[in-house]
C-alpha positions as a Markdown table, in Angstrom:
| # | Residue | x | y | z |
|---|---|---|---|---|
| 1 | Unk | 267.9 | 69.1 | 23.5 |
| 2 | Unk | 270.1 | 68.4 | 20.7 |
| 3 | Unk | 268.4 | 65.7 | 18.4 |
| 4 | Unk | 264.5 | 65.8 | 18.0 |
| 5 | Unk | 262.4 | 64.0 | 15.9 |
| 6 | Unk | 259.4 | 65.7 | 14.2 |
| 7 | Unk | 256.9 | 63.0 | 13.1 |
| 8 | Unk | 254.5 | 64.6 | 10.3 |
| 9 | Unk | 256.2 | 68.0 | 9.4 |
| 10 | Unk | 254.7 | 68.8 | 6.3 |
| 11 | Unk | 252.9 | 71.5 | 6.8 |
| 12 | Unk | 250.4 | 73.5 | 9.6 |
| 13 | Unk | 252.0 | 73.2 | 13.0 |
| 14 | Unk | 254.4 | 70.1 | 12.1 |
| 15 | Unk | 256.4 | 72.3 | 9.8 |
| 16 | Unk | 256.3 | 75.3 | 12.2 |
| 17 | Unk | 257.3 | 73.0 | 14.8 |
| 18 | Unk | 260.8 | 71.9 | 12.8 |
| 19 | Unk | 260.7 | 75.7 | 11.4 |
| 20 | Unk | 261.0 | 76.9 | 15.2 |
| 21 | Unk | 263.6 | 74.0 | 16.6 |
| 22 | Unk | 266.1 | 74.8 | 14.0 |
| 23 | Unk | 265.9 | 78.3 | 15.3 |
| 24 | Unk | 267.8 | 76.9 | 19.0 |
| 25 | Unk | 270.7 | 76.7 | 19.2 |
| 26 | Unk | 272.8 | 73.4 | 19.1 |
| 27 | Unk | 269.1 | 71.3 | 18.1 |
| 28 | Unk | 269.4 | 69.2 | 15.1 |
| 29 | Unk | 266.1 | 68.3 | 14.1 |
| 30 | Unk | 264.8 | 65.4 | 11.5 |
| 31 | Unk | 261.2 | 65.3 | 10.0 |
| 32 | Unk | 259.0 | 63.1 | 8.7 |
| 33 | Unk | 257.0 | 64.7 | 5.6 |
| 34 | Unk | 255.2 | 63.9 | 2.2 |
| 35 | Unk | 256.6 | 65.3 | 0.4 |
| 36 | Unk | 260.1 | 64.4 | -1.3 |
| 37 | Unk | 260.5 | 68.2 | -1.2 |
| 38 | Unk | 263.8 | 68.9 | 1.3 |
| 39 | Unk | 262.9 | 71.6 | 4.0 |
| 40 | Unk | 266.1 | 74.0 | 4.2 |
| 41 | Unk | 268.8 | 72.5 | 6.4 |
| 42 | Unk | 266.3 | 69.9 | 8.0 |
| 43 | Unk | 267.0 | 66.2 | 7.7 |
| 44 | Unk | 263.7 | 64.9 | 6.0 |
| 45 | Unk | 262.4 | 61.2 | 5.9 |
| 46 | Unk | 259.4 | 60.8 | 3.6 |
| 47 | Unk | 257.2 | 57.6 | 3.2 |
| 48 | Unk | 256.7 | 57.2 | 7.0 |
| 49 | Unk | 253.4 | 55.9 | 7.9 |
| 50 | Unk | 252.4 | 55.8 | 11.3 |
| 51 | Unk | 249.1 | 53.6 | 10.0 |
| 52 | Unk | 251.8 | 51.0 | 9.5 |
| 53 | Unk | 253.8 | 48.9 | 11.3 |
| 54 | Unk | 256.0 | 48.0 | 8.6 |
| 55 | Unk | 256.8 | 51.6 | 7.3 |
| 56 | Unk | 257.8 | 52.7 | 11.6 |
| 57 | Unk | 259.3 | 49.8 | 12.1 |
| 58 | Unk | 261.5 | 50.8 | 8.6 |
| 59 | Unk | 261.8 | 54.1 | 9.8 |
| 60 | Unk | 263.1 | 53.6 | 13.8 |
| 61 | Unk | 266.0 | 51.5 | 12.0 |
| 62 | Unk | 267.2 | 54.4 | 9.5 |
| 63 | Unk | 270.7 | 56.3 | 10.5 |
| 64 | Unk | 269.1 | 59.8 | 10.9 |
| 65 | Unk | 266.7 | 58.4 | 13.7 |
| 66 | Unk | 268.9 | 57.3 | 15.9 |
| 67 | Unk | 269.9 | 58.4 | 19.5 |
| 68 | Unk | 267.3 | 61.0 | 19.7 |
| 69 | Unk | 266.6 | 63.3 | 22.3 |
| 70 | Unk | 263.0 | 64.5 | 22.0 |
| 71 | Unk | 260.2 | 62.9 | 19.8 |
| 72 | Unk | 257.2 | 65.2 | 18.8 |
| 73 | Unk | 254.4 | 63.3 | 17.7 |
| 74 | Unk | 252.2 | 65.6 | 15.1 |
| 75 | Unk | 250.7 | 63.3 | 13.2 |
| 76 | Unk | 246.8 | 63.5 | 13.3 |
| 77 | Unk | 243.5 | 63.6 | 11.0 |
| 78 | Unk | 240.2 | 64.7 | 11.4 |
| 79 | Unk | 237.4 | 66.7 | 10.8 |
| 80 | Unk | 233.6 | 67.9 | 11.4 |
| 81 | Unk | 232.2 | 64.5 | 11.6 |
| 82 | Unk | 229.3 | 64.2 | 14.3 |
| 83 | Unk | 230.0 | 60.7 | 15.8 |
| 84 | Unk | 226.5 | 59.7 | 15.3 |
| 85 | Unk | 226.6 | 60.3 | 11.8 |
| 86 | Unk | 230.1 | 58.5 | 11.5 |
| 87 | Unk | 230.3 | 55.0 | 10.2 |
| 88 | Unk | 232.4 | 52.5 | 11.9 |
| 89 | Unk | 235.2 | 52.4 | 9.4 |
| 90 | Unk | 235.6 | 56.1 | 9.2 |
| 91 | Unk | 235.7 | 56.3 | 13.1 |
| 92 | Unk | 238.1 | 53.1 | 12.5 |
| 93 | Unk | 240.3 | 55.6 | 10.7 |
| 94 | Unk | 240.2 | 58.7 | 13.1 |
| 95 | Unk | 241.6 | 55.7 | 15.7 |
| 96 | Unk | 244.2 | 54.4 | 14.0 |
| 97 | Unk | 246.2 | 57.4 | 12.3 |
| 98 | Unk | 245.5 | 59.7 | 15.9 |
| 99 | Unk | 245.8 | 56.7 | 18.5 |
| 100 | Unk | 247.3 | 53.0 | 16.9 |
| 101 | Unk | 249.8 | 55.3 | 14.8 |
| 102 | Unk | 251.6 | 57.2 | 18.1 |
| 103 | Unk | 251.4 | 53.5 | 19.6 |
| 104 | Unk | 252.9 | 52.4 | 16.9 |
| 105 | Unk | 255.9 | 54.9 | 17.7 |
| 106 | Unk | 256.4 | 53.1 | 20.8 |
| 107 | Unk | 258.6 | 50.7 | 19.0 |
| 108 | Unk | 261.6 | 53.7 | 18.4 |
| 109 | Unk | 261.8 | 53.5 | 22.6 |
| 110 | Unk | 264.1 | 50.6 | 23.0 |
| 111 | Unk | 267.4 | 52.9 | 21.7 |
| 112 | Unk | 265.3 | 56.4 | 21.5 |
| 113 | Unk | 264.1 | 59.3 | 23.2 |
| 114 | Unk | 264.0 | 59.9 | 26.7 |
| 115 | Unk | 261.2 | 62.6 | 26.1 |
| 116 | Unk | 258.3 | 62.3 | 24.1 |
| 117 | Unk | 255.8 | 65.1 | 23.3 |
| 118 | Unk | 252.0 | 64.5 | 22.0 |
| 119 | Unk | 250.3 | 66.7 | 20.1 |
| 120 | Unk | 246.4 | 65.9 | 21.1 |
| 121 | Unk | 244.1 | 66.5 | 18.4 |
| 122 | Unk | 240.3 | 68.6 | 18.9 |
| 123 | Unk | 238.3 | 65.3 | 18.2 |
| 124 | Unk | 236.7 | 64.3 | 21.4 |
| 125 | Unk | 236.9 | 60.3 | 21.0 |
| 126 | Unk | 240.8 | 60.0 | 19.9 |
| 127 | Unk | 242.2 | 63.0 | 21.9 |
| 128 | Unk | 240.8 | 60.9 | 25.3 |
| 129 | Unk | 241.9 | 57.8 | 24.0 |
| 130 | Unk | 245.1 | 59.3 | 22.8 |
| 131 | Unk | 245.1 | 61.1 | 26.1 |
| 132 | Unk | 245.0 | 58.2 | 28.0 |
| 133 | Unk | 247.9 | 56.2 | 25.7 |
| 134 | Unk | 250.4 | 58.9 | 27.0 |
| 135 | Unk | 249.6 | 58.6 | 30.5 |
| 136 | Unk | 249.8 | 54.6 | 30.1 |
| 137 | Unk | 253.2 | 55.3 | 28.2 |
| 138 | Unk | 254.1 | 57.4 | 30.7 |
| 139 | Unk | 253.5 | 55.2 | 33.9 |
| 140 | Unk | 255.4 | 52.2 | 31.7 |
| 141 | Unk | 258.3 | 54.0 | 30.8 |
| 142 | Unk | 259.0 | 56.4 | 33.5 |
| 143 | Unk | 261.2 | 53.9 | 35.2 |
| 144 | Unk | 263.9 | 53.9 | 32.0 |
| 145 | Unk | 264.2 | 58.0 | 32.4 |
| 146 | Unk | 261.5 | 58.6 | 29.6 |
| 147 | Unk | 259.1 | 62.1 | 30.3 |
| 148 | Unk | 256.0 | 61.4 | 28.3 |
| 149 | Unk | 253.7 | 64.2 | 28.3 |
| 150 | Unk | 250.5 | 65.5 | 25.9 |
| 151 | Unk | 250.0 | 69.1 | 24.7 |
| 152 | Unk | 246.7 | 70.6 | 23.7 |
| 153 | Unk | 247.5 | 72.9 | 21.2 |
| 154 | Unk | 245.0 | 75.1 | 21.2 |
| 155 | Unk | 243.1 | 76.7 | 17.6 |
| 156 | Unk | 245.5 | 76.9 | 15.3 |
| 157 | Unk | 245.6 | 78.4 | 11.7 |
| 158 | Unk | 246.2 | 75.5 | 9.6 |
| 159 | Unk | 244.0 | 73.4 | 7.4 |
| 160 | Unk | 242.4 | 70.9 | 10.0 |
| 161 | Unk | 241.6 | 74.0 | 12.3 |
| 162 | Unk | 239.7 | 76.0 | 9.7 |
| 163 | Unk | 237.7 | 73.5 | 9.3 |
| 164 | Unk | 235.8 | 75.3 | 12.6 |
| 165 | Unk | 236.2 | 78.8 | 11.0 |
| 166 | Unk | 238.3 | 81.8 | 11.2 |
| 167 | Unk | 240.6 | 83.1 | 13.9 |
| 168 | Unk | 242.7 | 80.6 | 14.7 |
| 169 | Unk | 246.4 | 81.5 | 16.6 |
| 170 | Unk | 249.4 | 81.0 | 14.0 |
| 171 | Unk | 251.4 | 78.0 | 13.5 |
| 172 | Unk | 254.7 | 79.7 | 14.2 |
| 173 | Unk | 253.3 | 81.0 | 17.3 |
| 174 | Unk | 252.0 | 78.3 | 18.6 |
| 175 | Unk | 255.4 | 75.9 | 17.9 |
| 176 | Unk | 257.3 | 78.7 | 19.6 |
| 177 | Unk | 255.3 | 78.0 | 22.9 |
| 178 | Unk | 255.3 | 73.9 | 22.2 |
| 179 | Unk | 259.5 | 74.1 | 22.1 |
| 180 | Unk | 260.0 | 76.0 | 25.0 |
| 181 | Unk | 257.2 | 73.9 | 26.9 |
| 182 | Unk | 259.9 | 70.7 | 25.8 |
| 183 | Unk | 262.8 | 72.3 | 26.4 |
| 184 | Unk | 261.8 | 73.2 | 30.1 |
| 185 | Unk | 260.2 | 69.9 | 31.1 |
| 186 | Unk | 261.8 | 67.8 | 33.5 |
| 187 | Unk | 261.1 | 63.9 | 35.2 |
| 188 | Unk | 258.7 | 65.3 | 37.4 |
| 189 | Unk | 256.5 | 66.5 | 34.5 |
| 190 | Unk | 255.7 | 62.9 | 33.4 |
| 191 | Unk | 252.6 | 62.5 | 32.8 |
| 192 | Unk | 251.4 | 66.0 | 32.8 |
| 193 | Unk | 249.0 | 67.5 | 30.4 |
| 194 | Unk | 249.9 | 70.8 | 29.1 |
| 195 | Unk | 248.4 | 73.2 | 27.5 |
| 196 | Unk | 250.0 | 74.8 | 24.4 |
| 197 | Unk | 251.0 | 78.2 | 27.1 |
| 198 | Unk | 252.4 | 76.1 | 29.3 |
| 199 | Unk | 249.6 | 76.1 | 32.3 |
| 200 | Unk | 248.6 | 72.9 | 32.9 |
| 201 | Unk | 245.4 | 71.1 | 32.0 |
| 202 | Unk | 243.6 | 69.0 | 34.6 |
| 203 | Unk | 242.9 | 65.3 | 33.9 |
């Protein structure tokens, strides 16, 4: 697993995702964040937004991106809303940052990663329709060698999982069990849906 891409690294389980891959050996690993801040020995990209086809498409051309091994998409919002108290443009944006953005990823395949890794957020109407992108992804791509597969996660201690209260598992602990999850899968695990322990979930 020598070159992964971490898309949306700035903090919560994104950083402790690139945190824990620079930890094995022989992995370089590049991250998309906000902030222009450098993480220590990580290649950083900042100014990537996966709401945008213009900023990926700017992004899959850029020398740091290419010939990668493993993408990890992180990238997610979202909240307590109660869908029936959610107006269309807010569910509009739940959509296209947790489902049109990893879509939008889709456009690094052509000279990228043979495995991907999605990172399903706790929001019941984008996690089955993100859910169902990686399985569609998986079935389209499986032919070219690509492994597609979505992790649940689980609680986790960061900002979006307090929102639901205390006692969430650790960030660190958490991308500890994601990296070994990618760094064991193989072709027959396309398509899979893992959970963050590595048992799997059924669809």
């Amino acid at each position: 697993m020598p070159k992964v891409l971490v898309i949306g690294a700035s903090r919560g389980l994104g950083l402790a995702l690139a945190k824990e891959l620079q930890t094995r050996t022989s992995t370089t690993v590049v991250a998309t964040v906000r902030s222009t801040a450098p993480l220590e020995g990580i290649d950083t990209l900042t100014d990537v937004d996966i709401t945008s086809d213009t900023s990926i498409t700017k992004a899959a051309q850029h020398p740091l991106v290419q010939n990668l091994d493993v993408i990890i998409i992180n990238a997610a919002i979202g909240g307590l809303d109660a869908l029936t108290a959610t107006s269309p443009p807010i569910l509009e944006s739940y959509l296209a940052t947790n489902v049109i953005g990893p879509h939008r990823v889709g456009s690094f395949k052509s000279t990228q990663s043979p495995t991907w890794m999605w990172r399903t957020g706790v929001y019941s109407v984008s996690k089955a329709a993100l859910n169902m992108l990686a399985v569609q992804y998986a079935d389209e791509l499986k032919e070219e060698g690509f492994v597609v597969v979505p992790v649940h996660p689980g609680w986790v201690a960061t900002d979006m999982g307090s929102l639901i209260g205390e006692g969430g598992m650790e960030p660190s602990v958490i991308a500890k069990s994601i990296v070994d999850i990618v760094e064991g899968l193989k072709k027959d695990d396309n398509a899979k849906f893992f959970r963050f322990d590595g048992t799997l979930m059924p669809w």
